[in-house]
N, C-alpha and C positions, 0 to 999 in steps of 0.2 A: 535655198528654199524659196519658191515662189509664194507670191502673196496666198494664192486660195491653200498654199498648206501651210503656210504662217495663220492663216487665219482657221478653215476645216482641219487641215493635219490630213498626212497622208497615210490615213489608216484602214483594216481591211472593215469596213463600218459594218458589213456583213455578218462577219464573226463577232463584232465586238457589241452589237446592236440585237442579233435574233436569237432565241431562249435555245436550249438543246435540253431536250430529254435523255442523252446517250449515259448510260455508269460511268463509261472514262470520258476524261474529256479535258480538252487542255485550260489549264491555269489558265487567270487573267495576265495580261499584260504586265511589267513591273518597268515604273517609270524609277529612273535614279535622278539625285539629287541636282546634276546639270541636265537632265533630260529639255532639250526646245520643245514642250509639249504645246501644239495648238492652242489660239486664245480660246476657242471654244472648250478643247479639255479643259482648260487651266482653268475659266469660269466656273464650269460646273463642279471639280475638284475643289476649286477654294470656296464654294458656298458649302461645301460640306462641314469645312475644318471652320468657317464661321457662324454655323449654328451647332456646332456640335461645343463651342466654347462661349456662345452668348450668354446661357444660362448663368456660367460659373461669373464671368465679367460685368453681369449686373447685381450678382444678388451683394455680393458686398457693400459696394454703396446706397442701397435699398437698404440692408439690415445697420449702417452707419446711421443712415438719413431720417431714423424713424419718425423722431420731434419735430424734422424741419419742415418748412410752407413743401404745399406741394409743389411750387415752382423749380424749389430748390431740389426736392427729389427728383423732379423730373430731366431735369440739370445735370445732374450728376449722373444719371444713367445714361442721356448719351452723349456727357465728357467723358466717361470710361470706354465707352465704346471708341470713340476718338485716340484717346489717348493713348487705347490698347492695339490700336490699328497701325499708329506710329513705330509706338516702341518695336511690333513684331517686325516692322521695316525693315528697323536697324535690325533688329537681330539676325534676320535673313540675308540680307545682303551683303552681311560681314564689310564694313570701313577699315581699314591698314592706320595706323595710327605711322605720322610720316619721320623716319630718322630711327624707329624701334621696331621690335619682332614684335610687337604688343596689338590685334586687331579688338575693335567692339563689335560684336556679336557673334554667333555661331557658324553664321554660312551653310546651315541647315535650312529644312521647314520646323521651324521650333518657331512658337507663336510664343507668346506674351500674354497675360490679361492682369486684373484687380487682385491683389493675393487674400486668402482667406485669414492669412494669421496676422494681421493685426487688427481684424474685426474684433477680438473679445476688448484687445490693450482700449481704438478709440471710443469701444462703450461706455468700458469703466471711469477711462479720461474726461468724458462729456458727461457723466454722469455725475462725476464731483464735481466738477467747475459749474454745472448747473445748479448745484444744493443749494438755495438760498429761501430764510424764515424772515417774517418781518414781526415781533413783538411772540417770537417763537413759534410762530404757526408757518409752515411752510407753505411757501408763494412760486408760483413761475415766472423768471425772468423774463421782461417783454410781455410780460401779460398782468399777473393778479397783482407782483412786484410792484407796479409801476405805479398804484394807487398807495401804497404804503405810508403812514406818514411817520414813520419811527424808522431807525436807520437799521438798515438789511444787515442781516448777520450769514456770512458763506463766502462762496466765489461770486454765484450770482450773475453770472457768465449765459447766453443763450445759446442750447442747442450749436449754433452757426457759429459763434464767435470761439467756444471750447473747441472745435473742429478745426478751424485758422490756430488754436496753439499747436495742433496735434500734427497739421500738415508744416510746421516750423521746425517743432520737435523731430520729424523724418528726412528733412534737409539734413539736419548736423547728422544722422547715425547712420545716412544710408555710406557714406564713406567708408564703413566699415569692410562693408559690398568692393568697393570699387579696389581698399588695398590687399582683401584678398584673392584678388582678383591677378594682382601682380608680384604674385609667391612665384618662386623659381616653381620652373615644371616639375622640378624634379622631387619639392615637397610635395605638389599633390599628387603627384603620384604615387609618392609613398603614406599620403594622408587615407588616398580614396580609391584604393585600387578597386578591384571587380567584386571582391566576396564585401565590400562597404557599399559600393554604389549597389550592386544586386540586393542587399538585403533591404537597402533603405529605397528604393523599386518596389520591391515586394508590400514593404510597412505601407508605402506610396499609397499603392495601388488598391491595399486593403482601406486603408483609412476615405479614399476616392469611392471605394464602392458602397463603403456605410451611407454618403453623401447622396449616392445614386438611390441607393433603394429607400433613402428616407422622403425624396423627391418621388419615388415612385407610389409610397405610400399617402401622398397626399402632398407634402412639406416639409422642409426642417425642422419650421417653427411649431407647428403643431406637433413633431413626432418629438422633440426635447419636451413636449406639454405635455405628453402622454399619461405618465404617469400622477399629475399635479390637478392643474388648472382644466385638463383636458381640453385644449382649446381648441376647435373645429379649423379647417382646412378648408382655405374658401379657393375655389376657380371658378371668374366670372361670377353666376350666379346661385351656384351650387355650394354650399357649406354642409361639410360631413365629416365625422370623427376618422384622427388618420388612421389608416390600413382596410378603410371601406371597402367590402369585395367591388363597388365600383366606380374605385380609383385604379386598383388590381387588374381587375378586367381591363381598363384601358390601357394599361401599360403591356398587356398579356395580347395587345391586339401587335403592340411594335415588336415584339417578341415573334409573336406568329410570322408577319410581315417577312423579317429577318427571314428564318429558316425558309419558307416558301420562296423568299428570292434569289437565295443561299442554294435549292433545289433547283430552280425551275427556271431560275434568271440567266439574263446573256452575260457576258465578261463585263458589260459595260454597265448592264445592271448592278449585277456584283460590285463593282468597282464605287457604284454612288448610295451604297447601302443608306449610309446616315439620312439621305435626302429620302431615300424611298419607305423606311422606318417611320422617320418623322410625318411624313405629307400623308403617309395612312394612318398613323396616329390621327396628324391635327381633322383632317376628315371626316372620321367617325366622332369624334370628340364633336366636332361643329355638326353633325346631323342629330347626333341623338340625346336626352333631356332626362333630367329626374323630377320627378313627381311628387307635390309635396302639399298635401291635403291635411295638413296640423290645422290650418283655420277655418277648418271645415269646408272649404271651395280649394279644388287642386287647382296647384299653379305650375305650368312646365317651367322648369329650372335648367338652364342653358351653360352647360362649361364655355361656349366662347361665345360672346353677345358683344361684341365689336362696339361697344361702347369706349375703350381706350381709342380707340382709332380715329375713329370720330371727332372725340374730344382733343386728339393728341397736336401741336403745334407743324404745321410743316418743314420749317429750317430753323435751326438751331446751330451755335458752334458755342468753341471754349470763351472762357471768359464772358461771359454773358449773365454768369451771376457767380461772385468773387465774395472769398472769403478771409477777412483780418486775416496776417500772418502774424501769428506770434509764438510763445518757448513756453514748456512745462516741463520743467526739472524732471519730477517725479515720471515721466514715461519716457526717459531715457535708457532705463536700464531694460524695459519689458519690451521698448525696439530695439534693442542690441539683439533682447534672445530671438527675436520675432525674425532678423537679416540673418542670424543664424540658422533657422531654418529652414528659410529661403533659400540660402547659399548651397543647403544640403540638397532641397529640392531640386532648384537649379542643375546641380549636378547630374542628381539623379534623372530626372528628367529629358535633358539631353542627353546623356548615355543611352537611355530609353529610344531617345528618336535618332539616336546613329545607328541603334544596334537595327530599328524598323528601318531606319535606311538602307537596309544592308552594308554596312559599312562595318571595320571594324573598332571597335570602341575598347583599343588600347592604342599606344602608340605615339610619336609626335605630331600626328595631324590632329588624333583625338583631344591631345594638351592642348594643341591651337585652338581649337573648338571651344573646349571646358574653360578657357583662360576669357576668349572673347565672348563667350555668354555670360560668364559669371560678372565681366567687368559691364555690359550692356547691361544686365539688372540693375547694377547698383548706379548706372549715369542717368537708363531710363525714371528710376525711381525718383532721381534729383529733380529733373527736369517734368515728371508726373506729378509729384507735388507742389511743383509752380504752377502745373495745369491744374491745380485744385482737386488731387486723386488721392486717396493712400498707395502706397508701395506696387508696382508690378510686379510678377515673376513669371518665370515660364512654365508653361502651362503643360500637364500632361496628359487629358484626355484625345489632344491629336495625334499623339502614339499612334493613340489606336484606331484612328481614322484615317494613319496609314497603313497600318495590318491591314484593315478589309478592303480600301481602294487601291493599296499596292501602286501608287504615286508617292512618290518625295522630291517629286521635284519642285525646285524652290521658285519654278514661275507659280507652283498653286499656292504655294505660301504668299506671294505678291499678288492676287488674285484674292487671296483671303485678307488682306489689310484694305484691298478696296472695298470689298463688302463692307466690313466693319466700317470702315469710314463712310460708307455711304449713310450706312443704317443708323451711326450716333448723329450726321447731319440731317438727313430726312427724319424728322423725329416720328413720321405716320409710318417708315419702314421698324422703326426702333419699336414703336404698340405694336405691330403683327406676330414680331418676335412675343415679347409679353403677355399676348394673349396665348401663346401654347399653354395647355394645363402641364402642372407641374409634372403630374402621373407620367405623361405623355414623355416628356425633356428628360424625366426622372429615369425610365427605360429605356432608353438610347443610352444615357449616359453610364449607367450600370454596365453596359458590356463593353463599351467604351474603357471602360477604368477598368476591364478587367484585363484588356489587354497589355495593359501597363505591368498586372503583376507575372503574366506570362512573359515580358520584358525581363525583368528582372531574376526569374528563374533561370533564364539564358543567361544573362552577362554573369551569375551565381556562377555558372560549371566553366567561366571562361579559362584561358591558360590553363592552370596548373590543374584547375578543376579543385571540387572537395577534399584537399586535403585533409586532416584529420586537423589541423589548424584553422582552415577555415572552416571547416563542418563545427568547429568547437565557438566559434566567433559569429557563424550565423544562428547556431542554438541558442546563445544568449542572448544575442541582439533579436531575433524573431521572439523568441518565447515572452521577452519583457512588452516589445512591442504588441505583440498581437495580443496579451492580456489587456493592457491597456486598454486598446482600442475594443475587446469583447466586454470586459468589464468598466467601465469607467469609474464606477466610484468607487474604487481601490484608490482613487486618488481624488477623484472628487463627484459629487452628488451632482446628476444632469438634473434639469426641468426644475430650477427652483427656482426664486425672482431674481436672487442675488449672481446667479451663475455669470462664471466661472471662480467666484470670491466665496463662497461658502463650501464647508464639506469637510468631513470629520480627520482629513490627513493633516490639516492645519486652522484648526476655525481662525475665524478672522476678530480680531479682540478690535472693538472701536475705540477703544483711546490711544490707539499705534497714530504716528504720526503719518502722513502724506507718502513721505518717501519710503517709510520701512514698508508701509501697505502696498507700495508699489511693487517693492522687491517682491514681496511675500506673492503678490498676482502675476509675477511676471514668472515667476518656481510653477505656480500651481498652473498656468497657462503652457508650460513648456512640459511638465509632467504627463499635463491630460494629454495629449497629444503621443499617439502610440508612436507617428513615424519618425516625433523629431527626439522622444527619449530611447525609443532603438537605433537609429542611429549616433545618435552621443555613444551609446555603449560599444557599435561595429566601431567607429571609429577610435576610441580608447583603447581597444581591448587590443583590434591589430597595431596601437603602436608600443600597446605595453607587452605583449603576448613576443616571447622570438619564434624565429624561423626554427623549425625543425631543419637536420641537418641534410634532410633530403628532399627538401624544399627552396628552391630558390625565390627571392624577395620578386615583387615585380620587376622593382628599377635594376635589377641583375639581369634580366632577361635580357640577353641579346637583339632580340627581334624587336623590343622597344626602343633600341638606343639609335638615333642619328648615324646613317651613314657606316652601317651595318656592314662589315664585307660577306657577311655568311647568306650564300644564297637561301637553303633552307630556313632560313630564319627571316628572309624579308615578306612584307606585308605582300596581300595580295595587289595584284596590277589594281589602280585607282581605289586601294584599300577596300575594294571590294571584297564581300563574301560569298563562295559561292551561294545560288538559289536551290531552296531544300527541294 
C-alpha cells in the first residue's frame, strides 16, 4: 500500500461520497476488525465512536463532583476523558501477557469509558464522611466548620477528601475484576453462554435507553425530579420543565436527520450517521432561542451560548489536581456488587461488539476475547483510580455505532482514543463537547442503545436457539428485569433527596450502624438496577436449571472445542459470519 492509500484509501469515493435516489441499491461497505482502513476513514470513523461516548464519560464525574470547587470539576472531566482514551487503548490492541495463554484486552473496537454504577455507592460515601454539626447545628467542612469553637461531632471529611477514601476503597476490590478474569474457559462458558449474555444485552440495552430518552427529555437530573422537586432542565441559557415539547422537538430534528440520510445519503454518508445526527442537531440548537417575557421585557434565551468555551482552560493533563488516597470499610461490600456488574456488563458488551463485528461470539477466540476484556477492566480500573477516576468499563453504546457505519476495524477504535485524548488535553475541545444540549446527545444516544438490544436478540437464538430451557431462563430473567426497570419503585422510590437509600422495600432505620447501612445500600442499589438483578437470575437459573435431554450444554458442542476434527462443526474462515 502506497502512501496516498495509506493516507486517501483506495476507494471508489464516487460511490461512497454521491447520494442515490435508486429503491435497490447496494449496502455500505463493511470494514472487519483487521481491515487497513485509510487515516482519513479511520479519523472520521473514530470521531463518531468518540462523541457518541463523551456524553456517557463525563456525566459520572460531573454527578460525583457536585460539592467540589469548580476547578476540580472541571478536572475531572477531562481526566476522564484522558483516562478513558488509555484504558480503550489497551483494550483494542489486545497485550499477550508473556509465558501464559492470558491477553489484556479484547482486540476488538470495544472502548472503554467512566462506569455508571458506582455513581449512587460514591454519593452516599461522600455524603457520610461529609456530615459534620458543631454544638449540633450542622456545618460544612472547609467552610462554616472551620469557625466552630466546640469540637465537631461526624466524619467531617470534605467533599474532595471523602472521594480520595473512595478512589482507595476501589484499588483493593477492583481485583475481584482481574481474578475473574482468570477462571478456566471452560467455566465461563458454562457461566455465560448465549441465552445469559443475550438476555443481559437485551436488560443492557433497555436500561441504556431509559438513560437516552431521559437526556432527550431535557436530563437525568431533572427527569428523577419530576415527580418531587420538579426541577427545571437547564442548557446554556434555557431552563424548562423536563419533557418540554421544546427539548422534543430538538431531539425529533436528529431523528429526522437520521431517516433522511438513511433515504437519501451516499454509503459514506450512511456510514457517518452519528456525525451527521449530531452536527444538525448542534446546528439548529445554536440558531434558534426561546423567549422568555416573565419580567415583562423578552429576553432571547440561547441553548448554546459558548460561554464554557471561552471561559474554558486550554491544556490541561492528569494529576493537576490530586486527591488524598485513603480506605472506607463500609463501601467495600457495595464495590464488590458494583465489579459485579461490570463484569456482567463487560461481558455482555463485548459479545455485543463481536456479534456487530460480524464475528462469531462462541468459541475459543470468543473465550480469548471475553478473558482479556474482563481482565483489562479490572487492571484499567487499578490504574484509573491512581489517575484519580472511579472504575472504567466497557462501553456499549459503540455497538451501535458500528451497526449504522459498518466499520470495526480497530484502526477506528485507535483513532477514537486519539480523539478522546485530544479533547481531555485541549480542555476548549472538551467545552464544545459540553455545550451540545442534552435533547440533542440524549437522541443520538437512544438509537444508539437500541442497537444494543437488537444485539442481544441475535446472540438470544444463537446455537441451539430457544429451547424450551432457554425460553424458560430468558422469561424469567427478562420478566424480572424489565419490571424493574418499567417500574422502579417496586424496589425503590426515584426523585427523593435520600435516593437510592430510601423506599418502602427496606426503609432505612437511622440508628443502623455504618456497615450494616452500607450492606442494606449496596441490596437496594443492585435490586434497582433491572440489568444487573436479571442477570443474577439468567445466570442462577442456567446453572441450577439441567439440560433437557435433547439439548446439548454449550461446552458439549463440538464446534466450540479446540481443534475440532468435524469439518461441519468448524468456525467460519476468520470466525467470520456470513453478511445478511
Amino acid at each position: 500500500m502506497g502512501w496516498k492509500d495509506s493516507i486517501i484509501g483506495d476507494y471508489n469515493w464516487a460511490f461512497l461520497c454521491l447520494p442515490s435516489l435508486k429503491h435497490k441499491r447496494a449496502a455500505p461497505p463493511f470494514y472487519g476488525k483487521d481491515e487497513k482502513i485509510s487515516l482519513v476513514m479511520a479519523t472520521i470513523m473514530g470521531l463518531q465512536h468518540a462523541l457518541s461516548m463523551v456524553g456517557g464519560i463525563i456525566t459520572p464525574p460531573l454527578l460525583i463532583s457536585s460539592g467540589f470547587t469548580p476547578e476540580g470539576q472541571n478536572y475531572l472531566v477531562s481526566a476522564a476523558l484522558i483516562v478513558s482514551s488509555i484504558a480503550s487503548l489497551i483494550q483494542i490492541i489486545q497485550i499477550p501477557i508473556p509465558f501464559t495463554r492470558l491477553v489484556i484486552g479484547s482486540g476488538l473496537l470495544s472502548v472503554m469509558g467512566i462506569s455508571f454504577s458506582f455513581v449512587p455507592i460514591a454519593e452516599q460515601v461522600i455524603a457520610t464522611l461529609n456530615q459534620c454539626t458543631c454544638a449540633g447545628v450542622a456545618c460544612s467542612p472547609g467552610g462554616t466548620c472551620d469557625t466552630c469553637t466546640t469540637p465537631l461531632e461526624g466524619n467531617c471529611l470534605t467533599e474532595e477528601k471523602a472521594y480520595g477514601k473512595i478512589l482507595g476503597t476501589i484499588m483493593v476490590c477492583c481485583w475481584y475484576q482481574v481474578l475473574v478474569s482468570v477462571c478456566p474457559p471452560r467455566a465461563l462458558r458454562r457461566i455465560f453462554p448465549p441465552v445469559v449474555t443475550g438476555s443481559c444485552l437485551i436488560l443492557l440495552g433497555i436500561s441504556l435507553v431509559t438513560t437516552g430518552f431521559q437526556e432527550w427529555g431535557g436530563g437525568s437530573y431533572c427527569a428523577s425530579q419530576v415527580l418531587t422537586t420538579k426541577a427545571l432542565c437547564t442548557d446554556g441559557e434555557v431552563s424548562l420543565p423536563f419533557g418540554h415539547r421544546y427539548y422534543l422537538g430538538l431531539g425529533l430534528v436528529v431523528f429526522f436527520a437520521l431517516v433522511f440520510n438513511e433515504i437519501f445519503g451516499s454509503p459514506f454518508m450512511r456510514n457517518i450517521q452519528v456525525i451527521v445526527g449530531l452536527t444538525v442537531g448542534m446546528i439548529v440548537a445554536s440558531s434558534v432561542h426561546v423567549s422568555d417575557c416573565s419580567g415583562g421585557t423578552c429576553k432571547r434565551l440561547r441553548y448554546v451560548t459558548g460561554q464554557e468555551i471561552s471561559s474554558a482552560k486550554w491544556v490541561t493533563f492528569l494529576w493537576t489536581h490530586r486527591f488524598p488516597i485513603g480506605f472506607y470499610a463500609p463501601a467495600v461490600l457495595p464495590c464488590l456488587f458494583a465489579f459485579m456488574v461490570t463484569t456482567m456488563e463487560c461481558i455482555g458488551d463485548v459479545t455485543a461488539t463481536t456479534e456487530a463485528s460480524m464475528l462469531e461470539p462462541v468459541g475459543p477466540a470468543f473465550e480469548r476475547t471475553i478473558q482479556g476484556a474482563t481482565l483489562a477492566d479490572g487492571l484499567n480500573s487499578f490504574w484509573g483510580a491512581l489517575a484519580t477516576l472511579t472504575p472504567v468499563t466497557t462501553y456499549a453504546q459503540n455497538n451501535g455505532v458500528i451497526s449504522l457505519s459498518r466499520c470495526a476495524s480497530r484502526r477506528a477504535g485507535v483513532a477514537c482514543c486519539c480523539w478522546l485524548f485530544l479533547l481531555g488535553v485541549i480542555a476548549k475541545f472538551a467545552a464544545i463537547i459540553l455545550s451540545i444540549p442534552s435533547a440533542v446527545l440524549g437522541a443520538m444516544t437512544t438509537f444508539l442503545f437500541t442497537g444494543v438490544i437488537v444485539s442481544g436478540i441475535h446472540v438470544l437464538n444463537l446455537r441451539e436457539g430457544l429451547t424450551r430451557r432457554n425460553r424458560f431462563i430468558a422469561i424469567m430473567a427478562l420478566g424480572v428485569g424489565l419490571g424493574v426497570n418499567l417500574v422502579p419503585a417496586w424496589v425503590n422510590i426515584t426523585g427523593q433527596a435520600e435516593y437510592p437509600n430510601q423506599g418502602n422495600f427496606w426503609p432505612v432505620n437511622p440508628n443502623w450502624s455504618p456497615g450494616f447501612r452500607g450492606f442494606r445500600d449496596s441490596l437496594i442499589i443492585v435490586l434497582s438496577n433491572g440489568f444487573s438483578t436479571g442477570g443474577f437470575i439468567a445466570v442462577f437459573l442456567n446453572l441450577a436449571i439441567p439440560f433437557d435431554s435433547t439439548t446439548k450444554p454449550d461446552h458439549a458442542d463440538p464446534s466450540l472445542r479446540e481443534n475440532s476434527n468435524d469439518p461441519k462443526a468448524a468456525l467460519p474462515i476468520d470466525g467470520k459470519l456470513a453478511e445478511p
